[in-house]
PDB file of N, CA, C, O and CB in Angstrom:
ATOM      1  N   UNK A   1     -35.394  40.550 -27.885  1.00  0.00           N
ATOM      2  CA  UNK A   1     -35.269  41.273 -29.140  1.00  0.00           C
ATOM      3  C   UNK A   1     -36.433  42.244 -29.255  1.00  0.00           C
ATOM      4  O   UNK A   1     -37.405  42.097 -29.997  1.00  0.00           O
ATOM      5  CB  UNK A   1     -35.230  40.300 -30.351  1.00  0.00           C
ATOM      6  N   UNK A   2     -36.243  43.100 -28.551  1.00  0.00           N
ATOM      7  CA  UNK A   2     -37.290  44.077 -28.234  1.00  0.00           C
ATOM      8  C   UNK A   2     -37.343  44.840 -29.600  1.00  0.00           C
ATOM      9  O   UNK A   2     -38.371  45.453 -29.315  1.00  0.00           O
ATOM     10  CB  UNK A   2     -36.939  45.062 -26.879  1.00  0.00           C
ATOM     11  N   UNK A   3     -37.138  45.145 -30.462  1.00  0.00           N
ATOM     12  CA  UNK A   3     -37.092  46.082 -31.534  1.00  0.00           C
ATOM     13  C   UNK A   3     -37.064  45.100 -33.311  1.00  0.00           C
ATOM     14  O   UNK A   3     -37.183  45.447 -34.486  1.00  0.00           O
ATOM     15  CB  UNK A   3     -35.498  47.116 -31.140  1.00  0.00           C
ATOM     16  N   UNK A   4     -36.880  44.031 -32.719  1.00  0.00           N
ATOM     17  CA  UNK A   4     -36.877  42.940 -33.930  1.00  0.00           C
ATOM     18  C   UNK A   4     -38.718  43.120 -34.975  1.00  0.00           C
ATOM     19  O   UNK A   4     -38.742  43.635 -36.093  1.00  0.00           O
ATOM     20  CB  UNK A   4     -36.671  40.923 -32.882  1.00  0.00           C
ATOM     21  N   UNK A   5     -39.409  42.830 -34.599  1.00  0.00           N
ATOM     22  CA  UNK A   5     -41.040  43.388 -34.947  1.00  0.00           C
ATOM     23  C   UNK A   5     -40.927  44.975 -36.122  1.00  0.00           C
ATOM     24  O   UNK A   5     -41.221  45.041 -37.316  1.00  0.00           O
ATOM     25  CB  UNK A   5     -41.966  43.988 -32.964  1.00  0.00           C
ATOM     26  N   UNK A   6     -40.225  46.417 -34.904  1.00  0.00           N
ATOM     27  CA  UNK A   6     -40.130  46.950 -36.060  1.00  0.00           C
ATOM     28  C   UNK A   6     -39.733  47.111 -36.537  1.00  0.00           C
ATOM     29  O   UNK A   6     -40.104  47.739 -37.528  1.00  0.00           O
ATOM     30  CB  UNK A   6     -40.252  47.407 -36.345  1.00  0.00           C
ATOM     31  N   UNK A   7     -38.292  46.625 -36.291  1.00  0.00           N
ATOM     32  CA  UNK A   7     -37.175  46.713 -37.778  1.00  0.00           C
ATOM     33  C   UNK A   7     -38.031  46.396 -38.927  1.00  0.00           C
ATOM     34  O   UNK A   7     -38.448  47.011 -39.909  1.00  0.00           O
ATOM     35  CB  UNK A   7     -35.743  45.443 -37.839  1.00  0.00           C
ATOM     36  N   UNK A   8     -38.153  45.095 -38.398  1.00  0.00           N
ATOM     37  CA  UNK A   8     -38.761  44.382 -39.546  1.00  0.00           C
ATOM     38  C   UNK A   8     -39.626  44.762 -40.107  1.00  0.00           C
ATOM     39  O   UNK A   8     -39.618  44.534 -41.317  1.00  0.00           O
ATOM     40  CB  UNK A   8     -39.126  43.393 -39.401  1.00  0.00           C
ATOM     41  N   UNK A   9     -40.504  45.333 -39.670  1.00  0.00           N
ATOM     42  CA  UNK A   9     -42.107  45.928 -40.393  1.00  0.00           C
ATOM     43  C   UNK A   9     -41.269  47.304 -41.007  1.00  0.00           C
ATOM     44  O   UNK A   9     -41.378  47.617 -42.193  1.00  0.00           O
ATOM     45  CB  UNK A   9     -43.839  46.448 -38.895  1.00  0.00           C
ATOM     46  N   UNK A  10     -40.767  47.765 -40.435  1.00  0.00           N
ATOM     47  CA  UNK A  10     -40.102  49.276 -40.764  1.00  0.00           C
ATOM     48  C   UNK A  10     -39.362  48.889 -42.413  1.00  0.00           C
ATOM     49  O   UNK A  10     -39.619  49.505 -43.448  1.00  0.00           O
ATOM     50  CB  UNK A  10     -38.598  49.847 -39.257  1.00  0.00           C
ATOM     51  N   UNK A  11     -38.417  47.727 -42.284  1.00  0.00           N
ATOM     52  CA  UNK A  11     -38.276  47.135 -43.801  1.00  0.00           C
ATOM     53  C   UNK A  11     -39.251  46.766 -44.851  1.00  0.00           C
ATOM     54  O   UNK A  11     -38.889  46.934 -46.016  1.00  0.00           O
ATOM     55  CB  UNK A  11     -37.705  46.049 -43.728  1.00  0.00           C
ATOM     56  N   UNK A  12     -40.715  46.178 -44.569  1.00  0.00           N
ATOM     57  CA  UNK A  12     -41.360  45.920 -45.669  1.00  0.00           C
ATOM     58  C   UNK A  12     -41.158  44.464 -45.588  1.00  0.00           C
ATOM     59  O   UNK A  12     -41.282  43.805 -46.621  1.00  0.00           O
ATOM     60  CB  UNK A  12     -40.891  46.660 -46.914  1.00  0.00           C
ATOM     61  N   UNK A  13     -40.797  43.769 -44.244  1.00  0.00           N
ATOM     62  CA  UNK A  13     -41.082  42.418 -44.501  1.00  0.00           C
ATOM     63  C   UNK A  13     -41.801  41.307 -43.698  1.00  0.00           C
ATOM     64  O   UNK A  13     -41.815  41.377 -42.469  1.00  0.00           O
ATOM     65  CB  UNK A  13     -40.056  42.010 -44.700  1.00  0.00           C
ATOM     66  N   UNK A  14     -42.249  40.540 -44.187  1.00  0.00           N
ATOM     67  CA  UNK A  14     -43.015  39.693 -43.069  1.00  0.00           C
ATOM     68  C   UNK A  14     -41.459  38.893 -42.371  1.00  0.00           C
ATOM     69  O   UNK A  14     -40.265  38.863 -42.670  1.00  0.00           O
ATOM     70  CB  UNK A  14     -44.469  38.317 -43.936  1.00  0.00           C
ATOM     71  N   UNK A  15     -42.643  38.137 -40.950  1.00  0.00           N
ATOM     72  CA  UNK A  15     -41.703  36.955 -40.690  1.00  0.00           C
ATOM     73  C   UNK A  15     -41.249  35.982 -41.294  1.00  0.00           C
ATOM     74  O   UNK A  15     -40.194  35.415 -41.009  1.00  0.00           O
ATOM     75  CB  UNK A  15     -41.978  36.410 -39.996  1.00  0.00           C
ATOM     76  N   UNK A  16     -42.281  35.579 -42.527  1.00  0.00           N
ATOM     77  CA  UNK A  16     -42.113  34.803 -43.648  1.00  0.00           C
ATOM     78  C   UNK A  16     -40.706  35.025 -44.340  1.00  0.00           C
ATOM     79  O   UNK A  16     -39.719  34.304 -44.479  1.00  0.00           O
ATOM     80  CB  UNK A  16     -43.237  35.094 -44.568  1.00  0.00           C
ATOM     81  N   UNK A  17     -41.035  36.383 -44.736  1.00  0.00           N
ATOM     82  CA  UNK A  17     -39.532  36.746 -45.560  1.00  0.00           C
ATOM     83  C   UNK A  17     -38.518  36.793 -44.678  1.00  0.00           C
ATOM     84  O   UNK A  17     -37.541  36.304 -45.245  1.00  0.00           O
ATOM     85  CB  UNK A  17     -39.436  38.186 -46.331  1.00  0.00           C
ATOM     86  N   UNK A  18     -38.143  37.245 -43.200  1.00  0.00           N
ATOM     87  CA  UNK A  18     -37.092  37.539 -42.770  1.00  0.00           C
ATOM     88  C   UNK A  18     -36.666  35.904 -42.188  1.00  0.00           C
ATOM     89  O   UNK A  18     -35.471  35.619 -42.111  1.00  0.00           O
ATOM     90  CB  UNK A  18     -37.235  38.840 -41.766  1.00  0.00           C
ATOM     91  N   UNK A  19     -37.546  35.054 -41.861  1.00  0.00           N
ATOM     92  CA  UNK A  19     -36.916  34.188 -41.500  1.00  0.00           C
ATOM     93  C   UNK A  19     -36.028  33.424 -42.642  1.00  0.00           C
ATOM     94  O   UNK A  19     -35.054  32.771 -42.267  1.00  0.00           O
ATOM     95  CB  UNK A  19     -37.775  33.504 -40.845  1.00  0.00           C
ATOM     96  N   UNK A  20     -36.423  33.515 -44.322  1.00  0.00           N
ATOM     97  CA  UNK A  20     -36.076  32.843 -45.698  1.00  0.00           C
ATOM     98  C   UNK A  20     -34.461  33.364 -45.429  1.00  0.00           C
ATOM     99  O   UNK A  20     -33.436  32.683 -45.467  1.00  0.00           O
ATOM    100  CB  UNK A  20     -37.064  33.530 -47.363  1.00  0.00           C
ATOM    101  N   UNK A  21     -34.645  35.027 -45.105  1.00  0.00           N
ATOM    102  CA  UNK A  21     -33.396  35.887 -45.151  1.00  0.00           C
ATOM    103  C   UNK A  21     -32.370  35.368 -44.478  1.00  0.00           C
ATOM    104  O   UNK A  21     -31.239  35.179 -44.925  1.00  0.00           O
ATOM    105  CB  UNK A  21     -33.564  37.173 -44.648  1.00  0.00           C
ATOM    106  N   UNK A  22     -32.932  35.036 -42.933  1.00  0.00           N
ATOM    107  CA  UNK A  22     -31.469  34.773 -42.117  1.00  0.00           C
ATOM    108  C   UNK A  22     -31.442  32.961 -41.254  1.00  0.00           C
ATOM    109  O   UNK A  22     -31.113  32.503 -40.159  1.00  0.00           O
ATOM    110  CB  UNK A  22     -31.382  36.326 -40.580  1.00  0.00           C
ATOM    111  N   UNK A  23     -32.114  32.336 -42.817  1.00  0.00           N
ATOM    112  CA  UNK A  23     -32.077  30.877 -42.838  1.00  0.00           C
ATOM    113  C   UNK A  23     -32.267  30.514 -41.256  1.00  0.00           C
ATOM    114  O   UNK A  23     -31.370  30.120 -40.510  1.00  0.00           O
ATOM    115  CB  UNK A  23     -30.602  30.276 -43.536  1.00  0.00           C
ATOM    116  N   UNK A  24     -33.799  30.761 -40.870  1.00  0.00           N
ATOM    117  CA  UNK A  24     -34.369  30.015 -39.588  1.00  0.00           C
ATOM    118  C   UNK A  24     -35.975  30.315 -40.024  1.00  0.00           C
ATOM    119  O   UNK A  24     -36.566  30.828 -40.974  1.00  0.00           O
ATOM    120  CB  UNK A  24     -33.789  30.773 -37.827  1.00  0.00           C
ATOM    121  N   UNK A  25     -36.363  29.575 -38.529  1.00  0.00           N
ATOM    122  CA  UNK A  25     -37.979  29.197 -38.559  1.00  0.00           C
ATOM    123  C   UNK A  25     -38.366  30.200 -38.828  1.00  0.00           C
ATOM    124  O   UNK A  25     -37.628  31.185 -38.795  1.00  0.00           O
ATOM    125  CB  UNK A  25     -38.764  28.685 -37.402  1.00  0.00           C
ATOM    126  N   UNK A  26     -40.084  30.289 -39.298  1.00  0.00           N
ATOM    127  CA  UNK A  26     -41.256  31.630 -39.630  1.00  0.00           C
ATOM    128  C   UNK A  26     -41.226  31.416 -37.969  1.00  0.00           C
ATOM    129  O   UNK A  26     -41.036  32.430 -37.296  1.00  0.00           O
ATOM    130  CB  UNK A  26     -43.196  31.378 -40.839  1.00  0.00           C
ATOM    131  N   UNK A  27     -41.437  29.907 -37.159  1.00  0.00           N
ATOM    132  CA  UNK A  27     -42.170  30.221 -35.844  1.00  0.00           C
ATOM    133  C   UNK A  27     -41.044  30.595 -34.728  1.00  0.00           C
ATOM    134  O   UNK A  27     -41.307  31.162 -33.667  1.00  0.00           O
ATOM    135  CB  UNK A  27     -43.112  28.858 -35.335  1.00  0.00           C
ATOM    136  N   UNK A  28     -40.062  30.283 -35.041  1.00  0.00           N
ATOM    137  CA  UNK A  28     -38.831  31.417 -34.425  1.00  0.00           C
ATOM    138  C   UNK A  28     -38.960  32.495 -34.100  1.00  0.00           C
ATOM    139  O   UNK A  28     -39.200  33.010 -33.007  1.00  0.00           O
ATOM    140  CB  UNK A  28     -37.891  31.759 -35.110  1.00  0.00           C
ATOM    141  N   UNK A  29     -38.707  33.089 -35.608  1.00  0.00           N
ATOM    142  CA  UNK A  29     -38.953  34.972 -35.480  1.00  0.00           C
ATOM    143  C   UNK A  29     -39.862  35.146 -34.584  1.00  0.00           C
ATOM    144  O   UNK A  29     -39.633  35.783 -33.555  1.00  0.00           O
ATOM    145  CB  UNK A  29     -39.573  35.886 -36.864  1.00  0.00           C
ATOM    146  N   UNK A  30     -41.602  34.324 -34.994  1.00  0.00           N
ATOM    147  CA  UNK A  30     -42.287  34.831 -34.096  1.00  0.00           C
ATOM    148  C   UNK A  30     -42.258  34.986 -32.848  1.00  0.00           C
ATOM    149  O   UNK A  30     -42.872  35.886 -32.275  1.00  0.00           O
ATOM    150  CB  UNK A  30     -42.978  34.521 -34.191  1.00  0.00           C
ATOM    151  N   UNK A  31     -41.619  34.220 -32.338  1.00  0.00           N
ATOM    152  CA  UNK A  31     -41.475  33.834 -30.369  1.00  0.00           C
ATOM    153  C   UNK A  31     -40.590  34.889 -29.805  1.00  0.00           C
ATOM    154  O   UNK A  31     -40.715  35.253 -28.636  1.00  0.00           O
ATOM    155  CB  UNK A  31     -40.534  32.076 -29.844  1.00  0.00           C
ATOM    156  N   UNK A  32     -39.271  35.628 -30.992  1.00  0.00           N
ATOM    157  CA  UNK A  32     -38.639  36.027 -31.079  1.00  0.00           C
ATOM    158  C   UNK A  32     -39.182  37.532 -30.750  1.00  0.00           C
ATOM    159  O   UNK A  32     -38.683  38.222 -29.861  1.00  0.00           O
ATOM    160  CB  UNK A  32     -38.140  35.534 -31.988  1.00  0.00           C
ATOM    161  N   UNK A  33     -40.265  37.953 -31.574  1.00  0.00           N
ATOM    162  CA  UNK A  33     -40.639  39.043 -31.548  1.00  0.00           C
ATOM    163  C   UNK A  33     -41.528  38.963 -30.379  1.00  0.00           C
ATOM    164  O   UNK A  33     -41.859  40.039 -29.881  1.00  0.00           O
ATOM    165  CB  UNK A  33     -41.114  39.464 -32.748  1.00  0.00           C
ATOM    166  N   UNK A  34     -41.995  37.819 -29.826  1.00  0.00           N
ATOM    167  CA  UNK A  34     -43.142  37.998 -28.710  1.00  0.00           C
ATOM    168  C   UNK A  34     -42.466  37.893 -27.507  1.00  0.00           C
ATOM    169  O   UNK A  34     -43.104  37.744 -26.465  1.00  0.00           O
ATOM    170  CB  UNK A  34     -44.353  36.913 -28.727  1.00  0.00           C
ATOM    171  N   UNK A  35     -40.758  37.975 -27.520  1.00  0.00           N
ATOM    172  CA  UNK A  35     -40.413  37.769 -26.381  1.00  0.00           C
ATOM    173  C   UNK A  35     -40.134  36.407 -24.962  1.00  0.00           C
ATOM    174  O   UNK A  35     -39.597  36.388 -23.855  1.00  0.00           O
ATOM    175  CB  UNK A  35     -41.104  38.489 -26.260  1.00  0.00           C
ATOM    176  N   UNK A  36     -40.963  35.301 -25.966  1.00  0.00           N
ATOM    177  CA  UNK A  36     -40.991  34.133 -25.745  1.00  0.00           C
ATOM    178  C   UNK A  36     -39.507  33.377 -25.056  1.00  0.00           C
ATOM    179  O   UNK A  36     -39.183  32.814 -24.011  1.00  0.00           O
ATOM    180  CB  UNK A  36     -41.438  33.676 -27.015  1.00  0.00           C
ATOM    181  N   UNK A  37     -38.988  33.699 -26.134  1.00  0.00           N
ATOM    182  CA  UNK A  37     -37.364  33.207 -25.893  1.00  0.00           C
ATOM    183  C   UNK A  37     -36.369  34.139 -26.673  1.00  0.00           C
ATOM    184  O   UNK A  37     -36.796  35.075 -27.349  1.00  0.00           O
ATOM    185  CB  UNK A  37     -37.071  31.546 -26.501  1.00  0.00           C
ATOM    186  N   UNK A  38     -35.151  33.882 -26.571  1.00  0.00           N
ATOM    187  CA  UNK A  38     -34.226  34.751 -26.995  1.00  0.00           C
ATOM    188  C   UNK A  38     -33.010  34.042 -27.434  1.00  0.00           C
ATOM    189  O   UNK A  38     -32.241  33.282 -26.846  1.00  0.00           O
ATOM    190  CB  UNK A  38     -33.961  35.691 -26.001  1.00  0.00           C
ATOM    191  N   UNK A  39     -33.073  34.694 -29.114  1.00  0.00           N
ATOM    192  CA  UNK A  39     -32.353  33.585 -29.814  1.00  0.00           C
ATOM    193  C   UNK A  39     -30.562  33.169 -29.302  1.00  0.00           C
ATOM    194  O   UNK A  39     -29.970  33.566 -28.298  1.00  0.00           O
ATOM    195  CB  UNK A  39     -32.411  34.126 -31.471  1.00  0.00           C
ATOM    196  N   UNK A  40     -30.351  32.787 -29.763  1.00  0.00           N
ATOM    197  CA  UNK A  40     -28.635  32.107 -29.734  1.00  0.00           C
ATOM    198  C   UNK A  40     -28.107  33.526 -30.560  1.00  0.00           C
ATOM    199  O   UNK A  40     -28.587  34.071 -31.555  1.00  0.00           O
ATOM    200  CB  UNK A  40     -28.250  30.118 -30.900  1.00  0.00           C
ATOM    201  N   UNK A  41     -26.743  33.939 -29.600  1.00  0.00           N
ATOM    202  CA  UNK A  41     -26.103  34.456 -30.609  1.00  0.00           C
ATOM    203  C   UNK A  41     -25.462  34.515 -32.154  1.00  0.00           C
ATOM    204  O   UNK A  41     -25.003  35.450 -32.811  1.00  0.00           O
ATOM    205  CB  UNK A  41     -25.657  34.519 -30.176  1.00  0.00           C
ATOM    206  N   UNK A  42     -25.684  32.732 -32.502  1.00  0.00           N
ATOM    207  CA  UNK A  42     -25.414  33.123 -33.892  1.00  0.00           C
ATOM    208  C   UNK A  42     -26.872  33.101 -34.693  1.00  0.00           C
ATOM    209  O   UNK A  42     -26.893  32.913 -35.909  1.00  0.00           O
ATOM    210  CB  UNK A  42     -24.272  32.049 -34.578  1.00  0.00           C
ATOM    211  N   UNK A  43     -27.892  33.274 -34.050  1.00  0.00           N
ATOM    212  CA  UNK A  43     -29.264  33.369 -34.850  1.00  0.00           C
ATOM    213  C   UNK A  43     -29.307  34.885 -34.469  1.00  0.00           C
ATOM    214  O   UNK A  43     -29.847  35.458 -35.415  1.00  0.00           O
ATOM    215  CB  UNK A  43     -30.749  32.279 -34.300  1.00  0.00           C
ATOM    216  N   UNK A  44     -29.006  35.693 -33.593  1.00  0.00           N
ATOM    217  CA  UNK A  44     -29.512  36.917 -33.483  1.00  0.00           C
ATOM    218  C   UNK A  44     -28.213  37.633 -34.741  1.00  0.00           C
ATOM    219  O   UNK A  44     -28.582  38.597 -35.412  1.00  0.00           O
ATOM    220  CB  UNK A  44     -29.558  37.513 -31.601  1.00  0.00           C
ATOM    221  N   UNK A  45     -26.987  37.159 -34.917  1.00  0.00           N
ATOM    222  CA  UNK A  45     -26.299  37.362 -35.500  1.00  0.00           C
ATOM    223  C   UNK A  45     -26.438  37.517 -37.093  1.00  0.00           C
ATOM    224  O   UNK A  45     -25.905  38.405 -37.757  1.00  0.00           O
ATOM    225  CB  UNK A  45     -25.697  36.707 -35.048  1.00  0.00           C
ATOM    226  N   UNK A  46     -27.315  36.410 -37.617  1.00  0.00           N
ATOM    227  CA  UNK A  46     -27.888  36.206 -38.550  1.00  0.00           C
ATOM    228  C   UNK A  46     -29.186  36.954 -38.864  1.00  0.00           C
ATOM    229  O   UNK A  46     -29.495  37.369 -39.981  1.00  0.00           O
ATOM    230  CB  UNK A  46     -27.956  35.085 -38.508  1.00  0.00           C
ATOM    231  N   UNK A  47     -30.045  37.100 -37.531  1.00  0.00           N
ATOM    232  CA  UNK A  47     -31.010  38.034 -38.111  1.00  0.00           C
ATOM    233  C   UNK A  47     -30.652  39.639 -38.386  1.00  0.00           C
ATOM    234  O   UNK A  47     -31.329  40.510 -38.931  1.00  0.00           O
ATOM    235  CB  UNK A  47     -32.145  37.972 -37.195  1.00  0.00           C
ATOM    236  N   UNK A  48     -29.314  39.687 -37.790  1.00  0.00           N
ATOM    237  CA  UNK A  48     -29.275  40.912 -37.714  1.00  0.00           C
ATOM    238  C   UNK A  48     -28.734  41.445 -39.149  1.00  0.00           C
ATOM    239  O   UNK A  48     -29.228  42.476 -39.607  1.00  0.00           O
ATOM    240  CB  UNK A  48     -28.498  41.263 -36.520  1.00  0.00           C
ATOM    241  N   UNK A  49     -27.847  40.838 -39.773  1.00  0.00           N
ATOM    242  CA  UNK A  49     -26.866  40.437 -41.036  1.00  0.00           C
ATOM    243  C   UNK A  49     -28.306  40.387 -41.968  1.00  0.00           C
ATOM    244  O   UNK A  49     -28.285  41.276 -42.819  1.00  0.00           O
ATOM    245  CB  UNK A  49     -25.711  38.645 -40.884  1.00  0.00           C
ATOM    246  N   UNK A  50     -29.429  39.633 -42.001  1.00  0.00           N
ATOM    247  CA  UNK A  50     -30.503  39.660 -42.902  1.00  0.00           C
ATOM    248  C   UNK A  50     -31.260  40.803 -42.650  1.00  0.00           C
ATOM    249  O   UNK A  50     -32.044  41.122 -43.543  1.00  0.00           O
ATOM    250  CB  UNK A  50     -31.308  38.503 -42.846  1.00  0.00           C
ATOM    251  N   UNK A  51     -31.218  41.434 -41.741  1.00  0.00           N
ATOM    252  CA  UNK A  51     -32.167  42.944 -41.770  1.00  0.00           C
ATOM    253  C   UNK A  51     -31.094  44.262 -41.768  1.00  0.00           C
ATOM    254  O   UNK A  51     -31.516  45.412 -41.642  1.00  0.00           O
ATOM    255  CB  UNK A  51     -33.311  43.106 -40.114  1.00  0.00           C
ATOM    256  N   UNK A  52     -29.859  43.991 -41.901  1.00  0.00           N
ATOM    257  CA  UNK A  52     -28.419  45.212 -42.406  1.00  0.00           C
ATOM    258  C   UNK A  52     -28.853  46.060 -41.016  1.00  0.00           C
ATOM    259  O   UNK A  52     -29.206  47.239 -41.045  1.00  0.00           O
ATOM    260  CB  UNK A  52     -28.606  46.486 -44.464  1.00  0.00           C
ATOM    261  N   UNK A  53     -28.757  45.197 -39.722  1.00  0.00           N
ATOM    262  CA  UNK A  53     -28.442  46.824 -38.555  1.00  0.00           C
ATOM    263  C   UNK A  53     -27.124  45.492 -38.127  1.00  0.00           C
ATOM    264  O   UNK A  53     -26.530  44.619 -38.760  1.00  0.00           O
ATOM    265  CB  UNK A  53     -30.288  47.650 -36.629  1.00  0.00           C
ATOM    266  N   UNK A  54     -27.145  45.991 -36.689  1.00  0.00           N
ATOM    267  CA  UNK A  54     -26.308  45.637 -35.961  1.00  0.00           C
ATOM    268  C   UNK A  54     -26.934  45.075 -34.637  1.00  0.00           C
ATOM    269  O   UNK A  54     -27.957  45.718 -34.401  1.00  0.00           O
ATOM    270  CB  UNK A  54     -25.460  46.650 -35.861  1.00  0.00           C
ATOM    271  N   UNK A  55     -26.636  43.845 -33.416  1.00  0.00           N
ATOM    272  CA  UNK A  55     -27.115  43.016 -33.131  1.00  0.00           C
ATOM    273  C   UNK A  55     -28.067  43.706 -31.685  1.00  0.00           C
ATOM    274  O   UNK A  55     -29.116  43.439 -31.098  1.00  0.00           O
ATOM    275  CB  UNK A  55     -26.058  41.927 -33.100  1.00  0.00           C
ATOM    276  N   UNK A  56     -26.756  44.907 -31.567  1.00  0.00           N
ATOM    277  CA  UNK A  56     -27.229  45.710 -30.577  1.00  0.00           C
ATOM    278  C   UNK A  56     -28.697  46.424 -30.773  1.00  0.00           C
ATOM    279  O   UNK A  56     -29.408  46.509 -29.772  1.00  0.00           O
ATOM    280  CB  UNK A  56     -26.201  46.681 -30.399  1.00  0.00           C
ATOM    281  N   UNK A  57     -29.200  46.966 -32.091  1.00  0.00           N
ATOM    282  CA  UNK A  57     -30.227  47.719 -32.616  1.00  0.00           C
ATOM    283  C   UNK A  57     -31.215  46.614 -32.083  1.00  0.00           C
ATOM    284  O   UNK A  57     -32.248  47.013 -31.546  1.00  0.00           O
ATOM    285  CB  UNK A  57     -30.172  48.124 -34.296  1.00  0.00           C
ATOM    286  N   UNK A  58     -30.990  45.263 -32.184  1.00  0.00           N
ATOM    287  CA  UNK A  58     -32.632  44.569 -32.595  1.00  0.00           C
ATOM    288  C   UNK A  58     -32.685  44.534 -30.698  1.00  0.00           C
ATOM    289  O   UNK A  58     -33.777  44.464 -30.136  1.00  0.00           O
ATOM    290  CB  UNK A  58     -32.761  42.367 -33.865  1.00  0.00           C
ATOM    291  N   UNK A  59     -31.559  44.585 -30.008  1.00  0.00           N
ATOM    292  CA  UNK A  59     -31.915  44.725 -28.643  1.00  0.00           C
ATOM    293  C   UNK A  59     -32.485  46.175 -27.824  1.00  0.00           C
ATOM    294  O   UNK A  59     -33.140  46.356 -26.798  1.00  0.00           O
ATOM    295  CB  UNK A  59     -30.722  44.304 -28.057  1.00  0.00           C
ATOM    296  N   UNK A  60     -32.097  46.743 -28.471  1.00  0.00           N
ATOM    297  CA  UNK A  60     -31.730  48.059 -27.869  1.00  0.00           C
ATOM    298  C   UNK A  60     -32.367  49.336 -28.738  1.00  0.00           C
ATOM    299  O   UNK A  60     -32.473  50.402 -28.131  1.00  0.00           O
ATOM    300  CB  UNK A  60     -30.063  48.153 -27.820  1.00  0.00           C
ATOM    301  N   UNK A  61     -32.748  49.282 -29.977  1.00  0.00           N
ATOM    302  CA  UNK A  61     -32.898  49.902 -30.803  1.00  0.00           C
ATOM    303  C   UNK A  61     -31.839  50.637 -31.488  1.00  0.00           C
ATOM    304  O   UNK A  61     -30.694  50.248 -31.716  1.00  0.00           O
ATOM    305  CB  UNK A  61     -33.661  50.426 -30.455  1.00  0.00           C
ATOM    306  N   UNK A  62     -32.520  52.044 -31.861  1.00  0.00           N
ATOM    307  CA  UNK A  62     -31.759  52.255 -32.791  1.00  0.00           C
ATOM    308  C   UNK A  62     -32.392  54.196 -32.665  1.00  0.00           C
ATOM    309  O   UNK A  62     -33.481  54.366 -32.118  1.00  0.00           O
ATOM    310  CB  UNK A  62     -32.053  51.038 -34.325  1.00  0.00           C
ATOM    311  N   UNK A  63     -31.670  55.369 -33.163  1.00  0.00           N
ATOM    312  CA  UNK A  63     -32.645  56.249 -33.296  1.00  0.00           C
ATOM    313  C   UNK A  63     -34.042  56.267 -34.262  1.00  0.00           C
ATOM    314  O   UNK A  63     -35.146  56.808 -34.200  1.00  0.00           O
ATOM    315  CB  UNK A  63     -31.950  57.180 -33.556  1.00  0.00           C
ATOM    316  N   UNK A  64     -33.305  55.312 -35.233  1.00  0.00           N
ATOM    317  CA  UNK A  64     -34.811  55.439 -36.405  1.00  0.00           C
ATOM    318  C   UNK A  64     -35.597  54.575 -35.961  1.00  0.00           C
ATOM    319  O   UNK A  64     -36.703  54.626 -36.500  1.00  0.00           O
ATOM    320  CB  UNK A  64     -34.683  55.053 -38.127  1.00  0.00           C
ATOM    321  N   UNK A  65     -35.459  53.676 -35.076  1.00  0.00           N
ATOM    322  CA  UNK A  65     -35.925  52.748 -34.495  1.00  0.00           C
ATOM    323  C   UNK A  65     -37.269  53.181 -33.393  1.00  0.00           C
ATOM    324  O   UNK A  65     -38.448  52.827 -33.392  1.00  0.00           O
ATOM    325  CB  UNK A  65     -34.721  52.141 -33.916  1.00  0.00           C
ATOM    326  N   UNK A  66     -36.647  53.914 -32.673  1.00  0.00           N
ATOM    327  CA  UNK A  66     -37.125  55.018 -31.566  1.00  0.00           C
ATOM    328  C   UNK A  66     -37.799  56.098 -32.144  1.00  0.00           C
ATOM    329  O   UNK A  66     -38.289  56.789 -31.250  1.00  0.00           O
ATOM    330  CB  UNK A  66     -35.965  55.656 -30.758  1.00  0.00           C
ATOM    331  N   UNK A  67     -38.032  56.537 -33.264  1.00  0.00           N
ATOM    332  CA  UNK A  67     -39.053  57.624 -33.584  1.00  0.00           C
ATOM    333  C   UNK A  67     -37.627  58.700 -33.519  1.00  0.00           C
ATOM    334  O   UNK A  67     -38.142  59.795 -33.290  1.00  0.00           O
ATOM    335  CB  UNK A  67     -40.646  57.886 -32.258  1.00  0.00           C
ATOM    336  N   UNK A  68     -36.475  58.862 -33.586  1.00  0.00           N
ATOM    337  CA  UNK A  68     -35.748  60.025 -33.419  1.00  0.00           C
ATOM    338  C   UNK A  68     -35.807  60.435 -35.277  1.00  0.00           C
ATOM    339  O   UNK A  68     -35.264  61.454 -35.702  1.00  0.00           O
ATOM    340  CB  UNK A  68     -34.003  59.683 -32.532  1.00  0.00           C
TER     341      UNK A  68
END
């Protein structure tokens, strides 16, 4: 979830809040964003549904994502 970090910061939220959002761990997200591991499709599904992109963006980005 290469782009998960700035979605998220790009929204205005901690890991705190996004994990409340898409009902999983604070220490999830984090591992999540560090590349550690890589969630289950219905957790990336869910994070994606709690930050309004699509599942592909938090992999892949996005243009606003990318500085376009």
């Amino acid at each position: 979830m290469k782009f998960l970090s700035a979605i998220r910061k790009k929204q205005g939220l901690t890991q705190s809040d996004l994990a409340l959002l898409a009902g999983l761990d604070m220490n999830s997200i984090a591992r999540y964003e560090r590349g550690e591991v890589q969630p289950s499709a219905q957790k990336a599904i869910a994070i994606a549904k709690a930050l309004n992109v699509n599942v592909t963006e938090l992999f892949n980005g996005s243009d606003s994502t990318l500085g376009a």
